[in-house]
SEBA-203600 format. One record per residue: x, y, z of N, C-alpha, C, O in turn. Coordinates in steps of 0.05 Angstrom, whole numbers, plus 5000, padded with zeros to 4 digits. Example, Ala and Ser with C-alpha at 12.3 -4.5 7.8 and 13.67 -1.06 7.14 Angstrom:
BEGIN
526448865156524649105156526449345156528549345169 525749555142527349795143525850015157526850235161 
//
This chain:
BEGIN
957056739128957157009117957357199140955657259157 960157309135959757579159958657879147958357949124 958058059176956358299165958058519148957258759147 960858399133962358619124961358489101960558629082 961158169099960658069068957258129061956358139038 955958159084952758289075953058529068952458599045 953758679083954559059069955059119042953959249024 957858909045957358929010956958868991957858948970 954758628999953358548973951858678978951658798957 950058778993947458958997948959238979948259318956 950659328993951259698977953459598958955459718966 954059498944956959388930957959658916960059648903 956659858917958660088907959060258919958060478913 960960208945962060398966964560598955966560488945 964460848956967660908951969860838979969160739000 971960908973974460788982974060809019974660639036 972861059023972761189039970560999062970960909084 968460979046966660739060967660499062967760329081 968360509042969460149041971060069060970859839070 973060289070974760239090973260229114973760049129 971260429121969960369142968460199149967760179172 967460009124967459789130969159529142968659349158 970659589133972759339130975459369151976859189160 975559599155977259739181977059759208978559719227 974959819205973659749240973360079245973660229225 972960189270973260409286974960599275973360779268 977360669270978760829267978260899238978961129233 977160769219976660779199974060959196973761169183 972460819211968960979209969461299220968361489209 971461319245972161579253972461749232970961939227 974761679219976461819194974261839174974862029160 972061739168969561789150968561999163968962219153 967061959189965362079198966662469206965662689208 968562379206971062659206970062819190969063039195 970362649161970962809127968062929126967563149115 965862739140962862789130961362949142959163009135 962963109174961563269186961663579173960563769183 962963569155961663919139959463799113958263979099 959163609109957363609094954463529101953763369118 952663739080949763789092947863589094947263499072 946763489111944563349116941963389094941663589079 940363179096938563239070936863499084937063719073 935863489101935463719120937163999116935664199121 938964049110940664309099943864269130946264269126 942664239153944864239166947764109168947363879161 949664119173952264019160951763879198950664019215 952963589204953163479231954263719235952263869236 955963839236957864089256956264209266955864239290 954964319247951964569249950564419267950464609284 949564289276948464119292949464119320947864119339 951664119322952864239341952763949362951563949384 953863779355954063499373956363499386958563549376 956063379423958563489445960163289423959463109408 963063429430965363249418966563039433968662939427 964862979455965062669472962662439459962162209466 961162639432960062469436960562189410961562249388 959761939417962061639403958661469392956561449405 959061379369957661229361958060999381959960949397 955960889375955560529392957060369369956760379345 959260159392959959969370958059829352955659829350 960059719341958159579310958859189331960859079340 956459119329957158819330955458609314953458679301 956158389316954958169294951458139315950958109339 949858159288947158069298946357859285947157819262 944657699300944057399280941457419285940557479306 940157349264936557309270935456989284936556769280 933757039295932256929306930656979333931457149348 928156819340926156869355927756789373929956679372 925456909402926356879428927056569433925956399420 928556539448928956129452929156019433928155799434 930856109401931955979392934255939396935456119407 935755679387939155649399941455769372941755659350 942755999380943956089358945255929349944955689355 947256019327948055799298950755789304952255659290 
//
């Protein structure tokens, strides 16, 4: 099971817009994160209002697997 098929069984009612940023990779989450910076934080501030440098880039997304220290991954 990969972490796009855990996402969405965990949230399975993404609209189009998520879904893609799921399943799209980077350019996709951009084009989300684009649409979502005028809208308000539960806090009242919209990200814009917030005023974050425009260099600044989320951390990639990569596959995490569980387990303790010195176990041999799968």
């Amino acid at each position: 099971m990969n972490g796009t098929t855990v996402l969405t069984e965990k949230w399975p009612v993404l609209g189009r817009h998520e879904q893609a940023a799921v399943e799209d990779g980077q350019a996709a989450l951009d084009r989300l994160l684009d649409r979502l910076a005028d809208t308000p934080t539960p806090s009242g501030p919209t990200p814009r209002d917030l005023d974050l440098p425009t260099t600044a880039r989320l951390l990639p997304l990569v596959d995490v697997r569980q387990g303790g220290a010195g176990t041999t991954p799968r």
